[in-house]
N, C-alpha and C positions, 0 to 999 in steps of 0.2 A: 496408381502408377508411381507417385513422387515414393509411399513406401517401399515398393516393390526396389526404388532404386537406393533408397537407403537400408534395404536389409541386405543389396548385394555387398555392402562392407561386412557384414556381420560372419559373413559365410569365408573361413581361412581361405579353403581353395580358389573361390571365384575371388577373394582381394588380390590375393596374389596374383592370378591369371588380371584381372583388369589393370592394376598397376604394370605390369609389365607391359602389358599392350600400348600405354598412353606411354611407357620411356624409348619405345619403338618408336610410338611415331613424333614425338621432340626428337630425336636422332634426325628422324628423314627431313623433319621442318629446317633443324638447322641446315642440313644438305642444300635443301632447295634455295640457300641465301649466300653460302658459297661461289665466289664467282671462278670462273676456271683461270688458272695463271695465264698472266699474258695480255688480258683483257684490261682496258679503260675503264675506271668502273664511275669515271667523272660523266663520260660520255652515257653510258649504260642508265645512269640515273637520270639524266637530264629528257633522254628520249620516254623512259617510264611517264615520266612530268608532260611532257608531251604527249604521250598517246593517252594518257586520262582525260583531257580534254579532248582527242578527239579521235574518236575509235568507230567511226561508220564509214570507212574504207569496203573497197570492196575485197573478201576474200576474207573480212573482218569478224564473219562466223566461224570460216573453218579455223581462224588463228587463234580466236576465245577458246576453243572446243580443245584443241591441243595443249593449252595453255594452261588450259583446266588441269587433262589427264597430268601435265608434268607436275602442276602445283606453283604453277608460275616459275619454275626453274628452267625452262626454255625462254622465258622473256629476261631472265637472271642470267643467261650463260653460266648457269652454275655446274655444280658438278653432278648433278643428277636432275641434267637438261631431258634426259628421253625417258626417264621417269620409269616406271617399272612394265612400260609398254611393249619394249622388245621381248620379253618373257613372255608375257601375255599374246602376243604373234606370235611367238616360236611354240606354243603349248597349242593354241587351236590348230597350226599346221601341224604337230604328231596328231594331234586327236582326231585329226581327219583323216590323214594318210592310215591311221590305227585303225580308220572303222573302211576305207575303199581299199588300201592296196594289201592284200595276201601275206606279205613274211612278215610286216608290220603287228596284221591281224593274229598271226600264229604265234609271234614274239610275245602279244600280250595274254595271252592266254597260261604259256610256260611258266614253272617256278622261279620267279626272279625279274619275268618279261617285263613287268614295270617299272624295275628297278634300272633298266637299261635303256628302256622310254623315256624315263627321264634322264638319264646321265645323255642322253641324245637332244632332249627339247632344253637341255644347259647350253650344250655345244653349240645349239642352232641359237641361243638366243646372244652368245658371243661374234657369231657373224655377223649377225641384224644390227649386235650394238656396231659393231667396229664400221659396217657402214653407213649406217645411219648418223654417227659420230663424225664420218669421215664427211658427207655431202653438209652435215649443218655444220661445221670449222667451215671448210670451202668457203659457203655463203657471209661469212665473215669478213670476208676480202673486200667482197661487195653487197652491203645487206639491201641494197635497190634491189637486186633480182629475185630474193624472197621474200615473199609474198607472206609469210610469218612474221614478218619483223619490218614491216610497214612501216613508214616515217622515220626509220633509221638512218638514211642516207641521209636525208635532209636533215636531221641534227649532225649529222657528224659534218656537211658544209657549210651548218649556222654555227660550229663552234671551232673549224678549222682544226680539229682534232683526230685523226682514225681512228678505228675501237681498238684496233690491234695495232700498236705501234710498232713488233716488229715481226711482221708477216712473214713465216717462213716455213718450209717441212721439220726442221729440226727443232725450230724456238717456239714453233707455236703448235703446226698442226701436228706431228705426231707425239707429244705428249699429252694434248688436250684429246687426242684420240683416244689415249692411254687412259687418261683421268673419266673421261666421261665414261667409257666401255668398266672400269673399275667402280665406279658410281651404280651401273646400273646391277652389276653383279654382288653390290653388297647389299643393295635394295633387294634383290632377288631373294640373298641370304635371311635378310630381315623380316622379310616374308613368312618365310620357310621358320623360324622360330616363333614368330608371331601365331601361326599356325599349329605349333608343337607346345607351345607354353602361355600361350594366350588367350583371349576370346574371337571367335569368328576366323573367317577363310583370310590368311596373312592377306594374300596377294590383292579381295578386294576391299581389305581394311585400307593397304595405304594409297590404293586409287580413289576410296570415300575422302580419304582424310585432303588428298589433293584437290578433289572437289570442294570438300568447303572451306578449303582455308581461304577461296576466292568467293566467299560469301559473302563475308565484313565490306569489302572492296564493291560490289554490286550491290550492296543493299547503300551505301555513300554514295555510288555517283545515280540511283534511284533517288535520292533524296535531293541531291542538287538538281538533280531533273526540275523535279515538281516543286517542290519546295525554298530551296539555294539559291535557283536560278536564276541569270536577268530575266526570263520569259516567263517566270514563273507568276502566277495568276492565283484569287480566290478561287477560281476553279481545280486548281491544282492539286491542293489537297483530297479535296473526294475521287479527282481520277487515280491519286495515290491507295485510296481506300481502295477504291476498283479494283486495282491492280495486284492489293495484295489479297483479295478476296478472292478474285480468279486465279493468283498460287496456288494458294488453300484448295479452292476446288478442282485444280489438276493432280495436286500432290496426293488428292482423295481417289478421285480417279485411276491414277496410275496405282495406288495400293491395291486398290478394286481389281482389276482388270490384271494384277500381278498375280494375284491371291486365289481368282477364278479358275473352275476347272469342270468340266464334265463330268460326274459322278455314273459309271456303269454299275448298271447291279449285275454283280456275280454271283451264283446262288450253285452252293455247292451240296451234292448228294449226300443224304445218309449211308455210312458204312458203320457196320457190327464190326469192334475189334473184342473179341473175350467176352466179357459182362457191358463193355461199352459201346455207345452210339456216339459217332463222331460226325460232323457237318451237318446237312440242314440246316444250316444258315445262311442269311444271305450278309455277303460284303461288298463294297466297290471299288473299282478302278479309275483312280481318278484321273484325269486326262488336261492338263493344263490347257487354256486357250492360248500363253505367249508362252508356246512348250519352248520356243528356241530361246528366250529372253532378249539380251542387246547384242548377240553375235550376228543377225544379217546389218546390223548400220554399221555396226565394226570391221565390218564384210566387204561392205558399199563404200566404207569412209576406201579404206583399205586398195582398192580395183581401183577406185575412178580418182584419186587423191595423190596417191607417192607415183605411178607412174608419171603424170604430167609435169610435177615435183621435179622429178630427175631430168626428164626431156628441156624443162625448162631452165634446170642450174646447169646440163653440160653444153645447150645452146641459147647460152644467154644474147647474144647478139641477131636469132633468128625473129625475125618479128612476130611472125603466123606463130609460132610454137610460143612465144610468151601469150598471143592473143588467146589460143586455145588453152592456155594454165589457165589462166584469169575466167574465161567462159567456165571450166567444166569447177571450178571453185566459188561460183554464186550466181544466183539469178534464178532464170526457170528453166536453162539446160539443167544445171547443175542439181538443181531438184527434185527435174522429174525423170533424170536416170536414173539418181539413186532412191528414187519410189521404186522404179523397176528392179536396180539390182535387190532392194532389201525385200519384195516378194519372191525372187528368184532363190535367194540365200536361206530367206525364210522355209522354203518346201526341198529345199536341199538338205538345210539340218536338221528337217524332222524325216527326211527320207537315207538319211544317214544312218542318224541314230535313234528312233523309232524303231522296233522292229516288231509288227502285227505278228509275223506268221511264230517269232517263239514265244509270243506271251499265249497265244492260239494254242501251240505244244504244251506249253507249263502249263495252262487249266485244265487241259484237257486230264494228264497225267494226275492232276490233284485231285478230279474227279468235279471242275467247278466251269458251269457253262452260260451265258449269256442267254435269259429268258425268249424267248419266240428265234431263237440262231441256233443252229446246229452249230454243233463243234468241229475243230479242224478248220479247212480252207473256206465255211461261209463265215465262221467267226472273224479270219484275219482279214478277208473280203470286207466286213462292217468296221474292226477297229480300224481298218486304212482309210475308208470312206468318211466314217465320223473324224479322225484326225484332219483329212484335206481340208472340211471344212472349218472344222475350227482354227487351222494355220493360215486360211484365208481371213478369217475374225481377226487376229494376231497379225497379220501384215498390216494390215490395215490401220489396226491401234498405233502400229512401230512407226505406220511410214507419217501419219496423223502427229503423232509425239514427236517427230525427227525433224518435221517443217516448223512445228510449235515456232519455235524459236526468233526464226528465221522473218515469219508474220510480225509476230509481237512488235521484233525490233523496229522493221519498217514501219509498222502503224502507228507506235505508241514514242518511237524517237527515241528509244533508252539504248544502250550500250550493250554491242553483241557478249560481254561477259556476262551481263548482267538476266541479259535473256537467256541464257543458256539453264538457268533457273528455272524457269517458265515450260520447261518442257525439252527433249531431246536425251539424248545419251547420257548426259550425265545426270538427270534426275531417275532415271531408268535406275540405273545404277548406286545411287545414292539410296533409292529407297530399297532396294533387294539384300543393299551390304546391310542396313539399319533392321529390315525386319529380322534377317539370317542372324545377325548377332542380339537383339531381345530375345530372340526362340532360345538360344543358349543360355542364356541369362536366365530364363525364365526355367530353364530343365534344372540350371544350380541349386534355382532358390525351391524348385516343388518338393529336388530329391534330401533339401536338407530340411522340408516341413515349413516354407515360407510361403506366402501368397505368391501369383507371377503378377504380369504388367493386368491381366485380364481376370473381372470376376467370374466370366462367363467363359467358356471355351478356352480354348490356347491358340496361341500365334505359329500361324501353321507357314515353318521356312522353309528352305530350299532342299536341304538334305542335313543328314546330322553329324556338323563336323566331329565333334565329341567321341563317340563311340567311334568313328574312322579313327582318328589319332591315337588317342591313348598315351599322350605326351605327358611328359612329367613337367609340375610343376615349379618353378625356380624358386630356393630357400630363401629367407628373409634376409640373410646375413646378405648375399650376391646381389637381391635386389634394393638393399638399404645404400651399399656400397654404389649400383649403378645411377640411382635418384642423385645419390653425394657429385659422382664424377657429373650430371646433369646440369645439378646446379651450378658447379663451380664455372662450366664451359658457358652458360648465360651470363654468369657475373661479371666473366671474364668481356664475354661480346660488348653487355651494358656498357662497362667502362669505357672501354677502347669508342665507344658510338660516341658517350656522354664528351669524352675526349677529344674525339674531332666538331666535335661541336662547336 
């Protein structure tokens, strides 16, 4: 494996595709440290200092878990606070209305229909920003009633300072509407070339990269846990072994159970064409167990999360409506709805986009049939039946992986960012962007005569972005140029830190 990653420099095209993916996302890191005009940022740092020492609030799961997806740029008020999220929500609501409502369906089908799918999931994801934009400014005013930004009030009356000095529609909130909704659509953009001239799907490279830039950050206050800590004990360190021993075998786990699939044998007839026999072989259909991946907890977060959300910032004075935020945001309501919604969502998106009865047509016409099944309507009768069950295997894993977290923290006393590692959404996620982009890696180095990551088999990813794009690759001269403007904008940062110093 260590070769495999030293001959991907060997290879011009994949150097080039790899370096430009890694000045993508230094672009987005700087983004996420940007704070938005207008803001204290005395204030802003003081409460960070504060909520590191003490982050088991309640509602202190869903705030890590968000915090994640921005990349810590919603705990920054920076300028790409909503992260590349509202794309990502505005792409699964066409891809759903795409596969249930009709002119959607026929749109996509037409010469061009996807080209207009998306000039539409743009337009929807400039809504989403501007009001998702608008409701986290608002909360600003008074960050008591968001429940995302915990302990804020209370440093802003231990330091007798506001975060936003001069609170207003014109000086504050509509240009930080402006700034943020422009943040998200350059991410969007960044995506979109990371995709055409890089390695892996843009979009979840730089939701990976948001996840782990809050590694470093949990793996430090794990260690003052056990280790740092006044409480910390000779017992300490081997619960620390523990702890990271049961990482390791969840993060195996979720590979496993990512990876798995039902194998049908299809077994197709002999046909005479001319002088040849063509089929009598058999092949299979392979049938994922988490055929939906992380879209039912994104589903779940989604339903039972921003509506309360808004209920709770536009009456912030009603008491029952904050109590019911707080309830359906942690504990064992908040749980064990969204176990229900993420079975619910789960057998939704495989009964969306599943579809038994034309894979049923396509064999049939290729001359290829399912051993002891008749072809036609009992074939589609058995792949709909073998999927139920296996999307009930798969709810199951999602809704198991989505509470991970949530145990850990309670049991074990560590920091909801840090548990979010241990299991849930973003290790889902973390490890699907990580295999989908080795699989590419590994196609670079086979088709130019290198070893891959694996001497045995191949790393079998998600779909193969590669041959979909067909993007060209950026010349040395553009990308030598953009390293140059990179460095110069950290050197610049360095000083200006080393300065206030």
């Amino acid at each position: 494996m260590i070769s495999a990653f030293a001959n991907s420099f060997k290879v011009p095209e994949l150097r080039s595709r790899i370096l430009f993916t890694l000045a993508m996302i230094v672009i987005v890191r700087i983004g996420t440290q940007i704070t938005l005009p207008g803001i204290d940022p005395t204030v802003l740092s003081q409460w960070i200092a504060d909520k590191a020492e003490n982050s088991s609030s309640a509602g202190a799961q869903v705030a890590a878990l968000l915090n994640i997806f921005s990349g810590g740029g919603l705990q920054n008020c920076a300028i790409f606070a909503l992260g590349i999220m509202p794309y990502i929500s505005a792409s699964i609501m066409l891809q759903l209305l795409t596969a249930v409502w009709p002119p959607l369906t026929k749109l996509a089908r037409e010469e061009g229909g996807r080209q207009k799918i998306t000039q539409y999931t743009r337009w929807a994801t400039i809504v989403l920003c501007v009001f998702q934009a608008f409701m986290l400014v608002q909360s600003l005013a008074d960050p008591k009633q968001n429940y995302l930004m915990q302990g804020l009030g209370q440093t802003i009356e231990t330091m007798g300072r506001p975060l936003v000095p001069n609170f207003g529609f014109w000086t504050f909130i509509l240009p930080a509407v402006i700034t943020i909704t422009a943040g998200t659509m350059f991410m969007m953009w960044l995506g979109e070339q990371i995709t055409e001239r890089g390695i892996g799907n843009g979009t979840s490279i730089l939701i990976c990269v948001n996840i782990v830039s809050d590694l470093p950050g949990a793996f430090i206050q794990v260690w003052k846990t056990y280790v740092g800590g006044a409480d910390a004990d000779p017992t300490s360190a081997a619960k620390l072994v523990i702890l990271l021993a049961f990482m390791i075998i969840v993060i195996a786990g979720v590979i496993a159970l990512t990876q798995a699939t039902r194998r049908i044998a299809i077994t197709y007839a002999k046909r005479v064409v001319g002088r040849k026999v063509y089929g009598g072989q058999t092949q299979y259909l392979p049938l994922k167990i988490n055929y939906s991946g992380v879209m039912p907890i994104i589903f779940a977060q989604a339903i039972l999360l921003f509506p309360t959300q808004i209920l709770a910032s536009f009456f912030s004075d009603v008491g029952w409506i904050q109590t019911l935020s707080m309830t359906l945001s942690t504990g064992f309501w908040y749980y064990t709805i969204s176990a229900l919604l993420i079975f619910f969502f789960s057998y939704f998106w495989v009964a969306t986009m599943f579809q038994p009865q034309q894979i049923s047509e396509d064999l049939k016409k290729s001359g290829g049939y399912i051993a002891g099944i008749r072809p036609g309507k009992p074939t589609a009768d058995f792949l709909d039946f073998t999927m139920s069950r296996l999307t009930f295997a798969g709810a199951i894993f999602l809704t198991a992986l989505y509470i991970l977290p949530g145990i850990t923290s309670s049991a074990l006393g560590i920091s909801a960012s840090a548990a979010q590692f241990l299991g849930g959404t973003s290790l889902l996620i973390l490890v699907g962007v990580v295999l989908d982009v080795m699989r590419q890696v590994e196609t670079h180095l086979l088709q130019s005569h290198y070893d891959g990551f694996l001497k045995k088999g191949r790393i079998r990813g998600r779909f193969d972005r590669l041959q979909q794009t067909g993007g060209k690759v950026m010349d040395s001269t553009t990308l030598v140029w953009l390293w140059v403007g990179i460095a110069l904008i950290v050197l610049v940062a360095l000083v200006s830190y080393l300065i206030n110093k």
